[in-house]
N, C-alpha and C positions, 0 to 999 in steps of 0.2 A: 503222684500227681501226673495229670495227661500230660504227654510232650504235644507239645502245639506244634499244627504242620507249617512249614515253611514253605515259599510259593519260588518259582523260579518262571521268565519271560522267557519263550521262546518265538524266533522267524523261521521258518522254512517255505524255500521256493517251492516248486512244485517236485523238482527232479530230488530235492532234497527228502522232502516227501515221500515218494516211494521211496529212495532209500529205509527211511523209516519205517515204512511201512509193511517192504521186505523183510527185516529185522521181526518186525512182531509176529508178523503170519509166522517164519519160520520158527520162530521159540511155540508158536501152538501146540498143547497138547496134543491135540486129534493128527497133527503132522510130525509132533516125534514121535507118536506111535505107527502111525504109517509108515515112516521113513525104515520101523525095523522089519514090521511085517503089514504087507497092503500094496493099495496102489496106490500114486498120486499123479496125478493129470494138471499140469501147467500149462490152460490154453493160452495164446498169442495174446499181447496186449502189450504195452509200454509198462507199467509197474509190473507187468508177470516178470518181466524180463531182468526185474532186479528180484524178483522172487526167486527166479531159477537160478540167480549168479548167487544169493548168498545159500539156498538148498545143495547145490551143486558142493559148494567149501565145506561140508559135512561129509562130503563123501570123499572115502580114502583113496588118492591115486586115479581120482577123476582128471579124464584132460579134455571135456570138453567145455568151449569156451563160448560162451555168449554174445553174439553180436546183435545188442540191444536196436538199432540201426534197422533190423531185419525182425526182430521179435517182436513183430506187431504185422495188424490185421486189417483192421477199421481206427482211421484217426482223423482230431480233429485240428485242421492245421490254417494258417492266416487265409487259405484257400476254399475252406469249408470242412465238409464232412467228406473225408476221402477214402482210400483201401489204398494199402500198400499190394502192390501187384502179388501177385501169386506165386512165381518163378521168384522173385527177390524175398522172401519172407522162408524166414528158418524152420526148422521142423520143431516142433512141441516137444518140453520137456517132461520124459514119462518116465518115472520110477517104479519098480515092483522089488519089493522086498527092498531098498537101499540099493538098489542098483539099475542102472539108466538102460532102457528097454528101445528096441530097434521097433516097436510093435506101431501103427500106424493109431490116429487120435479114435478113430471109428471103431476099429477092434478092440481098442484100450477099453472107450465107453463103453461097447456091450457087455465087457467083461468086468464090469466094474461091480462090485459088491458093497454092503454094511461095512463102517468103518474104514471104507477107503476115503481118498481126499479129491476133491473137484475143485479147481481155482480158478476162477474167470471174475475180468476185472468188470468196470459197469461205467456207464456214459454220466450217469446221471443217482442222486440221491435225496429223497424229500424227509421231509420234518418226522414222518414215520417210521424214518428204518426199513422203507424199501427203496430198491434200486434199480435201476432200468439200463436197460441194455440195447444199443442202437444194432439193427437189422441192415443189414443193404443186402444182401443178396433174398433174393423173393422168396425161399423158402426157411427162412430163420438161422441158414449158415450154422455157425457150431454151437450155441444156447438153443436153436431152434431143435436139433438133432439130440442134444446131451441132456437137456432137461428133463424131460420124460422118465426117463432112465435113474437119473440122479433123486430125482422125490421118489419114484417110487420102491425107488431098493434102501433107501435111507444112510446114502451117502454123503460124506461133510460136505455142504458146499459153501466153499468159501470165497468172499467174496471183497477185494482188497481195492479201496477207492476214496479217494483223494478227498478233503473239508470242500477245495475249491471245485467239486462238483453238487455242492449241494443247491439246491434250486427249490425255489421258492412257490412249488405248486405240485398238486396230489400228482404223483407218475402215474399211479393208476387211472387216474382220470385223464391225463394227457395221453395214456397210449389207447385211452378209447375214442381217439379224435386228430390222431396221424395213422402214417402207412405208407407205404411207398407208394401207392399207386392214389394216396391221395392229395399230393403236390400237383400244382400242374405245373412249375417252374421253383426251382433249388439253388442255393449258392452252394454249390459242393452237391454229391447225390443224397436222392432221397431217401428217408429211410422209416423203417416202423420203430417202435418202441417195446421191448417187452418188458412189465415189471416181474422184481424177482426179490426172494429171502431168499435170506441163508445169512449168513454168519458174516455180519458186516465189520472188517477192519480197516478205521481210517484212522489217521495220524493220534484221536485219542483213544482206540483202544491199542492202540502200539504202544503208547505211552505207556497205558496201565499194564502191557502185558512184560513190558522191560522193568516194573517196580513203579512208577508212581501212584500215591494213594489215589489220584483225584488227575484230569486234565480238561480243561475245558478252550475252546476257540474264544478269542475278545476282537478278533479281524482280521479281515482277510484284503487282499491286492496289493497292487504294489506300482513302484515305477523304475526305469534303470535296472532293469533287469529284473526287479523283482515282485513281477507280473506276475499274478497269480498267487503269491504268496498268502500261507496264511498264519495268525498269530495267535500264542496261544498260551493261556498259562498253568504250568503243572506242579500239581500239592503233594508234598509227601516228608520225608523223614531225611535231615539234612544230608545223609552217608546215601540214601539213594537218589536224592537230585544230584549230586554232586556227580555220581558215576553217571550220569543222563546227560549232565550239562557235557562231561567230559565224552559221553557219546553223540551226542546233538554235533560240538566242537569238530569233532571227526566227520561228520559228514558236511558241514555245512562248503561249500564250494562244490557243488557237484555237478558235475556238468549239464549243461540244459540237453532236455532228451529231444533228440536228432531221430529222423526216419530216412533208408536209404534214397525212398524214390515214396511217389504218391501218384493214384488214379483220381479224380475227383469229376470226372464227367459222368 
């Protein structure tokens, strides 16, 4: 007789979110094979920076420590669409072979080959399963530079971002009709849009990739903190909700993600 799935309710904020979602990228097949032999490339972004803190706890006698604060690049904050200055933003976590590499993000990409891993998070995700990526510096900054490279050697590129970016209009079509130089006035700076695939994990395929048969969103926002939040319910087999709820339980309080400083002129 089939065993009927069981449903469990879940909230998470946003910050709670990337944790989660740290969690799943890092179980990815394509990343624990790179992790033994390959490269992986963890660009700057606010969820990378839980991505690098729990890739990082896999590795033996690692001590270097993540100041999430500074692991970021381009953000969007009650100010607008900002850049964490340059000088204040940490350096990119880069693995080869399981071991964290001194090598700079531009040498890393040209040398990037099949079966390595590329992580860059996304601004924005439509009904499609693409995802776009906001520009501010005028020549495409580091998607602008790394893409090329990444389709054409057939490299993983994954790409980790939040329910609460999903937005309710083609990205391809909206980035044929922004640009930076097509604002004439911005709350925060301007910026272009690029859309992009690759290998999209938000809070439900993290779900599925931690054991639930089934997860789906039923709402999103929030108030008192839990702004942005989104809600969601996940189907499976009572022995692995169980260990979900009890991993859900563990991150839930996580602290709201902080940046150290922001340009937005």
């Amino acid at each position: 007789m089939a065993i009927e799935k069981r449903k469990i309710l879940i909230a998470l904020t946003p910050s709670e979110s990337k944790r989660l979602i740290a969690k799943g990228v890092t179980r990815l097949k394509a990343v624990q094979r790179a992790l033994k032999q390959g490269t992986i490339i963890i660009t700057l972004g606010t969820t990378n920076g839980y991505i690098s803190e729990e890739i990082l706890k896999l590795l033996p006698g690692s001590q270097r420590k993540i100041d999430k604060q500074r692991y970021a690049a381009g953000v969007l904050t009650d100010r607008g669409t900002c850049v964490v200055p340059k000088e204040e933003r940490e350096k990119e976590v880069i693995l080869k072979n399981g071991t964290l590499s001194d090598e700079g993000i531009d040498q890393a990409i040209e040398k990037l080959a099949a079966g390595d891993v590329f992580i860059k998070g996304a601004n924005a995700l439509d009904a499609t399963g693409t995802a776009g990526i906001y520009m501010a510096h005028r020549s495409g900054g580091t998607i602008g530079s790394a893409l090329g490279t990444v389709m054409a050697r057939g490299v993983h590129f994954i790409i980790p971002v939040g329910i609460e970016k999903t937005i309710p209009y083609s990205i391809t079509e909206a980035a044929k009709r922004v640009g930076i130089e097509a604002f004439y006035q911005s709350v925060g700076m301007p910026v272009g849009l690029m859309p992009v695939h690759g290998t999209i994990i938000t809070e439900v395929e993290a779900l599925k990739i931690l054991g639930a048969d089934d997860a789906f969103p039923i709402g999103a926002g929030g108030v008192d903190g839990g702004e942005g939040s989104v809600v969601l319910c996940v189907e499976g087999r009572t022995e692995k909700l169980d260990e979900l709820m009890k991993l859900i339980t563990g991150l839930k309080g996580e602290a709201p993600v902080k940046v150290v400083s922001t340009s937005c002129d």
